[in-house]
GUDO-105139 format. One record per residue (C-alpha): residue number from 1; z, y, x. Coordinates in pm, 1 decimal. Example, Ala and Ser with C-alpha at 12.3 -4.5 7.8 and 13.67 -1.06 7.14 Angstrom:
<recs>
n->1 | zz->780.0 | yy->-450.0 | xx->1230.0
n->2 | zz->714.0 | yy->-106.0 | xx->1367.0
</recs>
This chain:
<recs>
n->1 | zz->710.7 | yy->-170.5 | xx->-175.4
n->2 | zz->787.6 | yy->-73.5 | xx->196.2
n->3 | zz->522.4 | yy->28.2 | xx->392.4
n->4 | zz->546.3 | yy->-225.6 | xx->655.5
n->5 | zz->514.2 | yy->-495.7 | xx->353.5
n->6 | zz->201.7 | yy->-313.3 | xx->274.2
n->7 | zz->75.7 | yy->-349.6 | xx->627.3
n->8 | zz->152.3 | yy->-711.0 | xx->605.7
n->9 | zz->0.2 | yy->-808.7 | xx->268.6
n->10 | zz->-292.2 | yy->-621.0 | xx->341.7
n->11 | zz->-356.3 | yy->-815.9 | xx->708.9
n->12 | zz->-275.6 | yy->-1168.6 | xx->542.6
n->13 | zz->-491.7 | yy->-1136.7 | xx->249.7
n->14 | zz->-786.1 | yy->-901.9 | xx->317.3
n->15 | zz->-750.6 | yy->-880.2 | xx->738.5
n->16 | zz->-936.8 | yy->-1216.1 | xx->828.6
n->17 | zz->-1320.3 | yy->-1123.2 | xx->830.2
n->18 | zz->-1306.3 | yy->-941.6 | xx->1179.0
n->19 | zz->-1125.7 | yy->-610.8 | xx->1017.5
n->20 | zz->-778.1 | yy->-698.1 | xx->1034.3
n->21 | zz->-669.3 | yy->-352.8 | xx->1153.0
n->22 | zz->-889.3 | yy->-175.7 | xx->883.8
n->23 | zz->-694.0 | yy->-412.2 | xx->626.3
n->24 | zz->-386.0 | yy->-324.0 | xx->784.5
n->25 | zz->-455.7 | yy->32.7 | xx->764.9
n->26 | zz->-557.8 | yy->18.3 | xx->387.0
n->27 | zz->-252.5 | yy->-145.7 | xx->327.7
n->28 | zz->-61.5 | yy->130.7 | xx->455.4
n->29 | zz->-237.3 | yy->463.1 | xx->367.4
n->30 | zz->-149.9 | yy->525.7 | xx->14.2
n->31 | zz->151.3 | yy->580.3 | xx->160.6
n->32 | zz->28.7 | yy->724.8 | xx->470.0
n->33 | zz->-111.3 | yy->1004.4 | xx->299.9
n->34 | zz->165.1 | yy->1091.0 | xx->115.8
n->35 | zz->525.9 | yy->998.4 | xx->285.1
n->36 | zz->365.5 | yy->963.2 | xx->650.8
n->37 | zz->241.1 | yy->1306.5 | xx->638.8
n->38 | zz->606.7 | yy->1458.1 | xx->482.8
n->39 | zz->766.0 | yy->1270.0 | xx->734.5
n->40 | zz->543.5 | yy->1400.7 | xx->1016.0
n->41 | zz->636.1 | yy->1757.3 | xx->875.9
n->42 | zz->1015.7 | yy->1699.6 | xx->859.7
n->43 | zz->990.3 | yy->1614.3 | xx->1230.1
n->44 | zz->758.8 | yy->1884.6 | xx->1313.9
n->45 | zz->1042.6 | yy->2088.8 | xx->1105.9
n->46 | zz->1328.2 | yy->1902.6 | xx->1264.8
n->47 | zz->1420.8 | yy->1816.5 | xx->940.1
n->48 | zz->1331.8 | yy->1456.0 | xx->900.7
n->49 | zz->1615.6 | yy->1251.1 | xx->809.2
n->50 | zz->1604.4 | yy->848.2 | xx->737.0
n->51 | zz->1581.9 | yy->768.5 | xx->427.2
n->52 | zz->1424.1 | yy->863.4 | xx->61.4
n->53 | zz->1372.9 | yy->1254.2 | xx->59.5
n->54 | zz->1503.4 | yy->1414.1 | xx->-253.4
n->55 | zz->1224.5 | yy->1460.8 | xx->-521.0
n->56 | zz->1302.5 | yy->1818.0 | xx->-565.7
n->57 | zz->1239.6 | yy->1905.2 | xx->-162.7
n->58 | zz->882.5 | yy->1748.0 | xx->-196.4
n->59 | zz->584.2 | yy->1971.9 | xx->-238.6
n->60 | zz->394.5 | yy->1953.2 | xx->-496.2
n->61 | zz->67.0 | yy->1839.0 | xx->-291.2
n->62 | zz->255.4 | yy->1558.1 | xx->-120.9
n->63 | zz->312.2 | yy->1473.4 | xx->-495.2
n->64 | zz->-68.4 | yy->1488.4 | xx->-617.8
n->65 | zz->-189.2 | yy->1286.9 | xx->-297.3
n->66 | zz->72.6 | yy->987.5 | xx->-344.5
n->67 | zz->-101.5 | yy->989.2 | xx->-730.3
n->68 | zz->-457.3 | yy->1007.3 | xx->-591.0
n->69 | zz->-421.2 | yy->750.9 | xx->-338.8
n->70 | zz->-207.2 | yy->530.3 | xx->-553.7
n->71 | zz->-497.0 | yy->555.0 | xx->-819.1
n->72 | zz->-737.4 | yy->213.6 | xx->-888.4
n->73 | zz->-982.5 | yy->523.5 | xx->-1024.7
n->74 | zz->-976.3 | yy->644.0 | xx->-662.3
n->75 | zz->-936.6 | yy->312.9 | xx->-483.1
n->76 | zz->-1260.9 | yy->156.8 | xx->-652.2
n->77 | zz->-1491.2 | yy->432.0 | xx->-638.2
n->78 | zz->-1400.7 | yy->423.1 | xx->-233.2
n->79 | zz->-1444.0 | yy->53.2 | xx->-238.0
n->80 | zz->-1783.0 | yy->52.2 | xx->-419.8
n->81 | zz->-1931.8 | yy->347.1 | xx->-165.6
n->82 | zz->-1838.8 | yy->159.7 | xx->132.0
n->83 | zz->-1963.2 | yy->-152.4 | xx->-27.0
n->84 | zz->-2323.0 | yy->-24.3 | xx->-53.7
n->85 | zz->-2349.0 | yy->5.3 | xx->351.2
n->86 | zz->-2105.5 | yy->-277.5 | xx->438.8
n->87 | zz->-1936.3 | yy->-563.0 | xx->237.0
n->88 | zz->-1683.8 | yy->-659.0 | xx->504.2
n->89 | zz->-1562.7 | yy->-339.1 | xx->571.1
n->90 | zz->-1496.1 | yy->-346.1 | xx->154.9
n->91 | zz->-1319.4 | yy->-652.7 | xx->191.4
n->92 | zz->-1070.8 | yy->-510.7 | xx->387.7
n->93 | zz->-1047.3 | yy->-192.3 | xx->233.6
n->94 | zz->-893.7 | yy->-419.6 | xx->-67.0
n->95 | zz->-567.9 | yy->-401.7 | xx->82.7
n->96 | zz->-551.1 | yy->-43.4 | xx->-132.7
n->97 | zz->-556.6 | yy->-160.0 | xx->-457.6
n->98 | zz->-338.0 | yy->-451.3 | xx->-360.0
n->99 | zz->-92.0 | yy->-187.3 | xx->-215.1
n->100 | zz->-135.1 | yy->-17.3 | xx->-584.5
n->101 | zz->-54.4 | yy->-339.9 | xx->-717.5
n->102 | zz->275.0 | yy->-404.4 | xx->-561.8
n->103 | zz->359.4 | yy->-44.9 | xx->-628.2
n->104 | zz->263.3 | yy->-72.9 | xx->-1016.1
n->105 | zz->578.6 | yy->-301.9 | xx->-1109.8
n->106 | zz->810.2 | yy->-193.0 | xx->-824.7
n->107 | zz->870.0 | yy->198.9 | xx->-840.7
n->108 | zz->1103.3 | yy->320.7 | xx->-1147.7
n->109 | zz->979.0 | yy->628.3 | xx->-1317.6
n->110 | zz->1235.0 | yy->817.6 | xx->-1170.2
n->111 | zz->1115.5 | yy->850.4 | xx->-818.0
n->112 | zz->716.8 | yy->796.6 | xx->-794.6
n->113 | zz->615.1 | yy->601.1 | xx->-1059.0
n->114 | zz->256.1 | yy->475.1 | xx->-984.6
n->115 | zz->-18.0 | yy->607.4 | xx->-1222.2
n->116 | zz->-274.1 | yy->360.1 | xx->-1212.0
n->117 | zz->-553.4 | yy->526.5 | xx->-1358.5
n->118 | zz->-498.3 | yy->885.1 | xx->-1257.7
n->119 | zz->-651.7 | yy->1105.3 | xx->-1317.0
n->120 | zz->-774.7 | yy->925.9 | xx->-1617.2
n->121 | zz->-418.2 | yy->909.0 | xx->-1721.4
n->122 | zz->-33.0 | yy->987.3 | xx->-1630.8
n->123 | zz->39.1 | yy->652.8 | xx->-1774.6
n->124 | zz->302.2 | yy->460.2 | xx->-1504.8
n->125 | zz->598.4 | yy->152.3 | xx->-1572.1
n->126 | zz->958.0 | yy->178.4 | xx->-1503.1
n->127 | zz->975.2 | yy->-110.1 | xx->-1277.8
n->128 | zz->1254.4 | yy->-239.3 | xx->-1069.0
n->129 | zz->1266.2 | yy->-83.7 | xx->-743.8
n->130 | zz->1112.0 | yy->-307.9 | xx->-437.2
n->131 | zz->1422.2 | yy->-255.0 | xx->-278.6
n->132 | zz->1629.6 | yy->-488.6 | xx->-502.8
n->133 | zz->1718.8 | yy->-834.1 | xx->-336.1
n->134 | zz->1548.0 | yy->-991.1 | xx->-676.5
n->135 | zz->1190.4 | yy->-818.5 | xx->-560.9
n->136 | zz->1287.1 | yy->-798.7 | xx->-174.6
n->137 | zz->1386.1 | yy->-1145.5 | xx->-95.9
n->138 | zz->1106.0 | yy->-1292.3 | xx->-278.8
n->139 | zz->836.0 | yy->-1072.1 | xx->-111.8
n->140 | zz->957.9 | yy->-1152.6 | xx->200.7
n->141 | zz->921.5 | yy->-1529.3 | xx->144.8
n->142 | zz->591.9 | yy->-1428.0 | xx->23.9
n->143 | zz->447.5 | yy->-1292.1 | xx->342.4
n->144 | zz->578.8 | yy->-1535.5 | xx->559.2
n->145 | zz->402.4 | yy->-1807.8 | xx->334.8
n->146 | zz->105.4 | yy->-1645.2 | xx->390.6
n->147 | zz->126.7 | yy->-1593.9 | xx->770.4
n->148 | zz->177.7 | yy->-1967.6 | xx->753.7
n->149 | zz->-71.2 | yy->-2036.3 | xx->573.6
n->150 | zz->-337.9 | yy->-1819.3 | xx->720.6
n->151 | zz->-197.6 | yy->-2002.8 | xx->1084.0
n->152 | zz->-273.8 | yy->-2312.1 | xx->974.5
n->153 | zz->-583.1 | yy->-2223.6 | xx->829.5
n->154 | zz->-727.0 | yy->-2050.4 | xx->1142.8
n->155 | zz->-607.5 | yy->-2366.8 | xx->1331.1
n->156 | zz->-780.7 | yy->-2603.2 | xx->1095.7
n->157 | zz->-1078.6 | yy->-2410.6 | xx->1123.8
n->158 | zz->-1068.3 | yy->-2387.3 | xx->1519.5
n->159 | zz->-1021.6 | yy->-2765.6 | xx->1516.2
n->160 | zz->-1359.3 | yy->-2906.7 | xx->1256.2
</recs>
């Protein structure tokens, strides 16, 4: 899934207990952490180009922390620290394993299939890629349905 669909997903559904910008940025940091810091040192390079970088021109430790951050191994045992000292913070941080969600079905195993359990195990699915109209069109409908109905919700709420 794009990254900005992560952002979105993770404000609609885990950003509305006072942390929407902690949801927002749990949404995005799996792939912070991985493509946001390549990208950062292709333009530090002045080699960043738009675009998918070819899997052979990625380092190997860009590799290991798109695995480790797109991991529910990783994800939960953040989730359940953070959940001793505060349960709202948690809540938000929920948008990761939703981002590894989305990821799971959506990524082919030829360019960074998502291991769900690693380092448990290498195990990933071929899935179709997010950017197919099929996946795209509907996750687009999906986000706007929930912007909707988190409006109307809030407004509902503001009115009782």
């Amino acid at each position: 899934m794009d990254t900005l669909s992560h952002a979105l997903w993770g404000k609609g559904l885990f950003g509305y207990r006072g942390y929407g910008k902690l949801a927002i940025l749990f949404g995005t940091m799996p792939d912070l952490c991985s493509f946001g810091i390549l990208g950062i040192m292709q333009i530090f390079k002045k080699e960043f180009s738009p675009g998918p970088p070819k899997i052979e021109t990625i380092p190997d430790w860009i590799i290991f922390n798109y695995d480790i951050t797109h991991s529910f191994v990783t994800a939960f045992i953040c989730i359940y620290i953070v959940s001793r000292y505060n349960k709202n913070i948690a809540f938000a941080m929920l948008a990761w394993p939703f981002h590894i969600l989305l990821d799971f079905p959506f990524h082919s195993k030829e360019y960074f299939p998502t291991k769900l359990l690693y380092p448990l195990t290498n195990f990933s699915f071929d899935g179709i890629p997010w950017s197919n109209p099929e996946v795209w069109f509907p996750n687009i409908s999906g986000i706007i349905i929930l912007f909707i109905y988190r409006f109307k919700t809030k407004k509902t709420n503001h009115d009782s």
